[in-house]
N, CA, C and O atoms as a GROMACS GRO file, in nm:
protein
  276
    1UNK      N    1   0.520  -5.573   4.011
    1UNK     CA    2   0.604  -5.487   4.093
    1UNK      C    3   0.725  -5.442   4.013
    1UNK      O    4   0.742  -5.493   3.902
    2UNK      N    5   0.814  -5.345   4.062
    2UNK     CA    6   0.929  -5.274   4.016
    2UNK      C    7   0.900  -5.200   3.862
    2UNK      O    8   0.971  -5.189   3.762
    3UNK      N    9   0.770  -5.158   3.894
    3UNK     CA   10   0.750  -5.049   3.814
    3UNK      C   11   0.741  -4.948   3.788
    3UNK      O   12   0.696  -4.909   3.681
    4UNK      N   13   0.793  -4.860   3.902
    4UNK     CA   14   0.878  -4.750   3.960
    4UNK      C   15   0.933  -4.657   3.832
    4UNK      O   16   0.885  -4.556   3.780
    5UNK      N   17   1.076  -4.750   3.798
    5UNK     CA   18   1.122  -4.638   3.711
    5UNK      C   19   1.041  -4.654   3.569
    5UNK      O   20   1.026  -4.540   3.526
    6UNK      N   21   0.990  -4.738   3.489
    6UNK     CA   22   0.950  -4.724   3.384
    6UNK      C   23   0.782  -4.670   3.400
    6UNK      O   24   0.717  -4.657   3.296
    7UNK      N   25   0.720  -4.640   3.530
    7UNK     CA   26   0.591  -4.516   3.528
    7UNK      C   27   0.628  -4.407   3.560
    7UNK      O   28   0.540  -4.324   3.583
    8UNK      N   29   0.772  -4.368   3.573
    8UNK     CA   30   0.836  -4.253   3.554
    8UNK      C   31   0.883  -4.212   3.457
    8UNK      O   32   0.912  -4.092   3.455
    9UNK      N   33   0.903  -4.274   3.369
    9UNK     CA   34   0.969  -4.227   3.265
    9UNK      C   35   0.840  -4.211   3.172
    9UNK      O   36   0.848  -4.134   3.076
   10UNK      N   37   0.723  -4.281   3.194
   10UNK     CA   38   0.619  -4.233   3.122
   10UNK      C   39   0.544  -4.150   3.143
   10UNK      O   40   0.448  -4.126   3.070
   11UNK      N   41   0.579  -4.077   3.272
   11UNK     CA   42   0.523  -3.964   3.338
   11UNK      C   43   0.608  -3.872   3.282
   11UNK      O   44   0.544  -3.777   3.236
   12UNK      N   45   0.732  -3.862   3.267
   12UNK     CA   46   0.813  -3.776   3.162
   12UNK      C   47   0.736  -3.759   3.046
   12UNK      O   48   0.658  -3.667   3.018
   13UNK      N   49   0.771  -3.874   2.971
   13UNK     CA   50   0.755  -3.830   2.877
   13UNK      C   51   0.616  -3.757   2.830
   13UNK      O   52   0.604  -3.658   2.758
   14UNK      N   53   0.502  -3.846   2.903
   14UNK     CA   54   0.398  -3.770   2.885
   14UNK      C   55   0.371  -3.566   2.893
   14UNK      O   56   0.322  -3.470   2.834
   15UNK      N   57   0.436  -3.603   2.998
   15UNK     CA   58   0.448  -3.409   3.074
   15UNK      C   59   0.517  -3.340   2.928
   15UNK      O   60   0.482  -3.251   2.851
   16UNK      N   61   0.645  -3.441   2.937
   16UNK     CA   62   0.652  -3.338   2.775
   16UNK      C   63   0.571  -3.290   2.671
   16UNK      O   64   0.557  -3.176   2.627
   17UNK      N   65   0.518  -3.407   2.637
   17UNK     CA   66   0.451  -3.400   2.507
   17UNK      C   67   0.294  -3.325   2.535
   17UNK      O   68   0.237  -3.256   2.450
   18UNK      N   69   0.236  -3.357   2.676
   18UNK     CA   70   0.155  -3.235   2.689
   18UNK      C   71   0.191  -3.059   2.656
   18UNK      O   72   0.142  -2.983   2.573
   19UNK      N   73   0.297  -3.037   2.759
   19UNK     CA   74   0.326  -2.897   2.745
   19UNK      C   75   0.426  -2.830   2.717
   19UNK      O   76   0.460  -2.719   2.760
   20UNK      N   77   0.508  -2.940   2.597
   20UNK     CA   78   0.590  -2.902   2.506
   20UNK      C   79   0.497  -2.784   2.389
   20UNK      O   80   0.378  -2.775   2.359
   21UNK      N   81   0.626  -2.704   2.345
   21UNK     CA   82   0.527  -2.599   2.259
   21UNK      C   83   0.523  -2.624   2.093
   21UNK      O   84   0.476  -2.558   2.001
   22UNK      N   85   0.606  -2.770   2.098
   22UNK     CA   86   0.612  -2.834   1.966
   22UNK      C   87   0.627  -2.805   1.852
   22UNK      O   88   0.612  -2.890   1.764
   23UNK      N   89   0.674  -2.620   1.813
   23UNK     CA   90   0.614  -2.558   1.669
   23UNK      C   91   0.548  -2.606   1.587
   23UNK      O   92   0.576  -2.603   1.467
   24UNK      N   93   0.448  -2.661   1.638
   24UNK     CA   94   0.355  -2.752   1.486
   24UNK      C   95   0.325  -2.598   1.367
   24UNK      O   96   0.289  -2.482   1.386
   25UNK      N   97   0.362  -2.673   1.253
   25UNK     CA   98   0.334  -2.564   1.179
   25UNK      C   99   0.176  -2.579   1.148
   25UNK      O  100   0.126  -2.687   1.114
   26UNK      N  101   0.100  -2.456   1.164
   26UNK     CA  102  -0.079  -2.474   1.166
   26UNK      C  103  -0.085  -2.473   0.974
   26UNK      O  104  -0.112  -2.570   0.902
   27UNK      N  105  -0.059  -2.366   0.942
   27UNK     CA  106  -0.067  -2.327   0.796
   27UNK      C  107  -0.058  -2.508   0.734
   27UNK      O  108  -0.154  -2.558   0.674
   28UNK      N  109   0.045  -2.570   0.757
   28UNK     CA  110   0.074  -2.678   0.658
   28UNK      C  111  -0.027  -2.816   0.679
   28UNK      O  112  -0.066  -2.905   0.603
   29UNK      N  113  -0.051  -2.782   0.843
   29UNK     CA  114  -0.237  -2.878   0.891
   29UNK      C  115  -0.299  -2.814   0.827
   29UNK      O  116  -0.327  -2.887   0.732
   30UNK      N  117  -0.363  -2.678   0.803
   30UNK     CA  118  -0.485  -2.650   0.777
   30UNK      C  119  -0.491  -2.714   0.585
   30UNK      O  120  -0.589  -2.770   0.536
   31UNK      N  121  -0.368  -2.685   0.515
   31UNK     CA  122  -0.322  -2.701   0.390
   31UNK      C  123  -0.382  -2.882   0.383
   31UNK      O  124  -0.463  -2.915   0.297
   32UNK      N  125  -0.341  -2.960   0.463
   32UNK     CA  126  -0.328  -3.093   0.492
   32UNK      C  127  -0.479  -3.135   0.502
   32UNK      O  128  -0.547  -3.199   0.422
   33UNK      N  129  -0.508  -3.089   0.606
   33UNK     CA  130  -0.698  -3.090   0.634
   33UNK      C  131  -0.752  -3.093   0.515
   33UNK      O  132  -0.798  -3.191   0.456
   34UNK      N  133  -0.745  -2.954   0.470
   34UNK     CA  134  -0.815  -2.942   0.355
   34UNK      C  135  -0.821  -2.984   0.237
   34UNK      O  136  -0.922  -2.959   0.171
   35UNK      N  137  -0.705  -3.064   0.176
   35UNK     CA  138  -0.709  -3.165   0.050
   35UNK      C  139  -0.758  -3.310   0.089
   35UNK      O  140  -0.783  -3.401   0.009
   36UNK      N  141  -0.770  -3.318   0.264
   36UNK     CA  142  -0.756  -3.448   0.286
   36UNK      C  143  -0.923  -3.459   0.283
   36UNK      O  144  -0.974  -3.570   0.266
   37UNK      N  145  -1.000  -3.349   0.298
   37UNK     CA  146  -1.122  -3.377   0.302
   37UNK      C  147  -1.186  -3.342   0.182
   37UNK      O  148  -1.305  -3.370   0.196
   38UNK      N  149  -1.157  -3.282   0.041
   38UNK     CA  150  -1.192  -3.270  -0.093
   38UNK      C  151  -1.155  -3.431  -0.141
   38UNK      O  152  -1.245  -3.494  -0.197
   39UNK      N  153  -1.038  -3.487  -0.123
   39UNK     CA  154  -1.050  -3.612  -0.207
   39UNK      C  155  -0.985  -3.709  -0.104
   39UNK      O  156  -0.928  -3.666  -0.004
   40UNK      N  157  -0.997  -3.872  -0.139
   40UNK     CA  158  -0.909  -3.962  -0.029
   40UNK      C  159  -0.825  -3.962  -0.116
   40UNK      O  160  -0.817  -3.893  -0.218
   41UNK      N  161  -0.731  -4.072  -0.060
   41UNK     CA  162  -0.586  -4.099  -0.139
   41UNK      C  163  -0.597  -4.149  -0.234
   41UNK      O  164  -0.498  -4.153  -0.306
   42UNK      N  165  -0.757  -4.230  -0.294
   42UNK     CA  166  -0.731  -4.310  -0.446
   42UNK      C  167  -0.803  -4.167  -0.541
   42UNK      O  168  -0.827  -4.196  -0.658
   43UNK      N  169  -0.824  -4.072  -0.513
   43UNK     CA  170  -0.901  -3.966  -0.572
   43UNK      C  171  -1.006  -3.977  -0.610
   43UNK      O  172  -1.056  -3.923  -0.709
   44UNK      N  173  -1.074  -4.082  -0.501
   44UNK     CA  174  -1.232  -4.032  -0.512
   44UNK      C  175  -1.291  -3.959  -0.446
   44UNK      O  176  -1.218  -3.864  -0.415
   45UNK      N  177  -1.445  -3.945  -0.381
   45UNK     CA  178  -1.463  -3.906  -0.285
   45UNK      C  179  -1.491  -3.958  -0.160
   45UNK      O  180  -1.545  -4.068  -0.149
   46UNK      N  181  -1.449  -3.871  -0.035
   46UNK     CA  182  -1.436  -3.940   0.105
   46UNK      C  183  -1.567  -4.025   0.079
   46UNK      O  184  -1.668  -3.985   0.021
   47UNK      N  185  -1.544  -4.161   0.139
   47UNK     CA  186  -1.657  -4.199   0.169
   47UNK      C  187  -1.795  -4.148   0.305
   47UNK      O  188  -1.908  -4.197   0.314
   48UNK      N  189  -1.741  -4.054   0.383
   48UNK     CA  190  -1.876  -4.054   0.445
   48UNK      C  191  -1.935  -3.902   0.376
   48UNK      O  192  -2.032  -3.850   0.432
   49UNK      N  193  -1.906  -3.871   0.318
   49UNK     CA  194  -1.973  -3.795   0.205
   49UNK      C  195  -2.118  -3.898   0.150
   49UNK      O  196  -2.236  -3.863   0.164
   50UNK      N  197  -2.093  -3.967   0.115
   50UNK     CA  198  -2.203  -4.065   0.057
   50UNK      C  199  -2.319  -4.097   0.189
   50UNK      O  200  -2.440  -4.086   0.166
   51UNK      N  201  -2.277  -4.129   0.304
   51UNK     CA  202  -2.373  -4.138   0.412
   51UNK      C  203  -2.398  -4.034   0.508
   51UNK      O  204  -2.454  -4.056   0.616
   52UNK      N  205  -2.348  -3.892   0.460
   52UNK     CA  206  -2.395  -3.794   0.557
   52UNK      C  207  -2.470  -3.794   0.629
   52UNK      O  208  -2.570  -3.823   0.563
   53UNK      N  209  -2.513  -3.777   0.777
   53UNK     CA  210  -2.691  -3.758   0.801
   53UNK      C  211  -2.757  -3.926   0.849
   53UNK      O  212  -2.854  -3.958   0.919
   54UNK      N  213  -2.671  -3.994   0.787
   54UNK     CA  214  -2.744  -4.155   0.787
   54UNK      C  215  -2.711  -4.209   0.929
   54UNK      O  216  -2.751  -4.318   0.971
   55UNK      N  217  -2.651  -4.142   0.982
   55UNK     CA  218  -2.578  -4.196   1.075
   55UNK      C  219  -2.695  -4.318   1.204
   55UNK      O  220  -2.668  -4.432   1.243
   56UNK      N  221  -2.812  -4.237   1.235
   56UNK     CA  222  -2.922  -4.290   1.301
   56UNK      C  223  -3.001  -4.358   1.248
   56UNK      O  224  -3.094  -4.409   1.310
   57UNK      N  225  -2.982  -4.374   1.118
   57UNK     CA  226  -3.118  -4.438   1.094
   57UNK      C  227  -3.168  -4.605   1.110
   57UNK      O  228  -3.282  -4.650   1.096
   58UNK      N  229  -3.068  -4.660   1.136
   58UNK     CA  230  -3.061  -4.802   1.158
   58UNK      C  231  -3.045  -4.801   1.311
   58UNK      O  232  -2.979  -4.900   1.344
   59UNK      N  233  -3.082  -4.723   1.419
   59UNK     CA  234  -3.063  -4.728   1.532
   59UNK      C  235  -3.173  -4.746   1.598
   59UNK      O  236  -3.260  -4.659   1.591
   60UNK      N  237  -3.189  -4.844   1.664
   60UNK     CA  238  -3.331  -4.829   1.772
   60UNK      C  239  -3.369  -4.800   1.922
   60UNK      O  240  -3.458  -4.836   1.999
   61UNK      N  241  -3.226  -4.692   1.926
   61UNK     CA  242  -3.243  -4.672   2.061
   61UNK      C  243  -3.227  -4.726   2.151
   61UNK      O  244  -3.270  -4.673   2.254
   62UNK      N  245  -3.152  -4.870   2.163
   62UNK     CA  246  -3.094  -4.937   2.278
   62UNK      C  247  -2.976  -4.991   2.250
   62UNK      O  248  -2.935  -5.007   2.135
   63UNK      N  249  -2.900  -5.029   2.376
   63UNK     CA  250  -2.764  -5.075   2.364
   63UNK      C  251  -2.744  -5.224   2.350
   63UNK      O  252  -2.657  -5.272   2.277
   64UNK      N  253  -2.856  -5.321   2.447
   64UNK     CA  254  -2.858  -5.391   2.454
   64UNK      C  255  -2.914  -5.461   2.420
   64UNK      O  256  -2.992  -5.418   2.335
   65UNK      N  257  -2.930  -5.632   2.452
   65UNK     CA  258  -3.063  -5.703   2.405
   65UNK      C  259  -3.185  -5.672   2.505
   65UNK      O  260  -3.302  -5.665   2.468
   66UNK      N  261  -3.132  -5.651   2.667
   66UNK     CA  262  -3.248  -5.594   2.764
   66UNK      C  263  -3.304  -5.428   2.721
   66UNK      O  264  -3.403  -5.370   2.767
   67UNK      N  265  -3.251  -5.399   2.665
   67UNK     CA  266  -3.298  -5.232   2.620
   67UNK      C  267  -3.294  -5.157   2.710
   67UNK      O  268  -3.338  -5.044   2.687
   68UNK      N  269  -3.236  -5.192   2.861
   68UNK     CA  270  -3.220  -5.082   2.942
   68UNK      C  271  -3.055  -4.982   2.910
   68UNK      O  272  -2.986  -4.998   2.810
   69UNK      N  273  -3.027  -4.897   3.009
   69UNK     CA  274  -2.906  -4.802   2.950
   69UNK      C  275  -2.836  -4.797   3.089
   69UNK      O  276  -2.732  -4.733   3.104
   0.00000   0.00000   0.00000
């Protein structure tokens, strides 16, 4: 109980940060994106470069040990 004012204030803040107009600069993401996916930070290459595509192949189609979904 008496959680009133502090799920208000996260209802603030949230509302802000939804439909605040934030000037994100796009140019300096897209700049950002794009080196971040040519090399990682030790300058090799990303690792899922190496397992493209692999993603299913060790999968057998169930979630569980009963195999239902």
């Amino acid at each position: 109980m008496g959680r009133g004012r502090a799920k208000a204030k996260q209802t603030k803040v949230a509302r802000e940060l939804k439909y605040s107009s934030g000037g994100t600069d796009l140019d300096a993401l897209r700049k950002e994106l794009a080196s971040a996916a040519t090399t990682a930070p030790d300058g090799s290459a990303p690792s899922w470069t190496e397992n493209e595509g692999d993603e299913d192949d060790d999968l057998d189609g169930s979630y569980g040990a009963s195999g239902s979904r």
